[in-house]
C-alpha positions in Angstrom: 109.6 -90.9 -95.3 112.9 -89.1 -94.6 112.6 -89.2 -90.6 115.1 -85.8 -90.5 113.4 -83.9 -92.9 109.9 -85.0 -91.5 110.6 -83.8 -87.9 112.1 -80.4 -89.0 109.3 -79.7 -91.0 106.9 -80.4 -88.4 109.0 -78.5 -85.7 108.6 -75.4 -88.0 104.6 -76.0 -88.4 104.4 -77.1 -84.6 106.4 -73.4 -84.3 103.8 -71.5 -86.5 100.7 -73.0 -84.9 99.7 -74.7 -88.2 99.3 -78.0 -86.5 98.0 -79.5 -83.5 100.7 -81.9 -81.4 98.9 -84.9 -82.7 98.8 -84.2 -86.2 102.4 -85.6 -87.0 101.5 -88.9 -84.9 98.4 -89.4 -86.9 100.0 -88.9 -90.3 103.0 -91.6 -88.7 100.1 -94.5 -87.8 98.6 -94.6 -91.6 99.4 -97.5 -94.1 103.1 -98.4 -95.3 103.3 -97.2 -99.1 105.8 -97.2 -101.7 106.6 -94.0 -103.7 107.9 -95.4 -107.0 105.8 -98.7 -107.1 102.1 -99.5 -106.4 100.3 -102.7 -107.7 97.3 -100.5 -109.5 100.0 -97.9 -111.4 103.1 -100.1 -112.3 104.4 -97.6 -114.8 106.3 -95.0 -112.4 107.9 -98.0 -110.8 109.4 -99.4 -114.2 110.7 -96.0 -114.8 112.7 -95.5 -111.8 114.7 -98.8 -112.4 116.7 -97.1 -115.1 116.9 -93.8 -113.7 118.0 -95.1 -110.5 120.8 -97.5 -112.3 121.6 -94.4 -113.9 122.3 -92.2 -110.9 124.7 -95.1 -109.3 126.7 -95.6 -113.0 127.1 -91.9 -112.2 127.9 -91.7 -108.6 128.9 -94.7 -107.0 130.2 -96.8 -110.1 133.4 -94.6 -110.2 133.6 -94.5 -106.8 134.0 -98.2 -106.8 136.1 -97.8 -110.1 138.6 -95.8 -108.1 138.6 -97.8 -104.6 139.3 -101.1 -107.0 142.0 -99.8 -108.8 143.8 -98.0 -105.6 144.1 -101.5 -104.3 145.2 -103.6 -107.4 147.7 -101.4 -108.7 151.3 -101.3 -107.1 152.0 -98.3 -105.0 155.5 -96.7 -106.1 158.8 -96.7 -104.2 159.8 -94.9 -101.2 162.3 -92.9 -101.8 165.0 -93.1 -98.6 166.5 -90.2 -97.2 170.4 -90.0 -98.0 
């Protein structure tokens, strides 16, 4: 559930008379699931692991990278005015 996304999309159906004002809290009060993992299909779960490693050795790994060596390497002189 992405709450932001969730409440515009049902603004715009509420908007369009698609849905009923009770619809969205119905759909909120159902069970607590897991999109990448469920106990009876383990497989989609043990994919994501390496794909999601992979997307942070992509985005925040040199991120990181950068912040770390911003603070262990010596900043240069500054020059004074003459």
């Amino acid at each position: 559930m992405h709450l932001a996304r969730d409440v515009a999309a049902v603004c715009q159906q509420l908007a369009r008379g698609r849905v009923a004002m009770r619809d969205p809290s119905e759909a909120l009060s159902g069970p607590i699931v897991f999109a990448a993992f469920a106990a009876d299909d383990p497989l989609p779960g043990i994919v994501d692991l390496p794909l999601t490693a992979w997307r942070a050795s992509r985005t925040r790994l040199p991120m990181a990278l950068a912040a770390l060596r911003a603070r262990t390497l010596p900043l240069p002189p500054i020059p004074r005015p003459r």
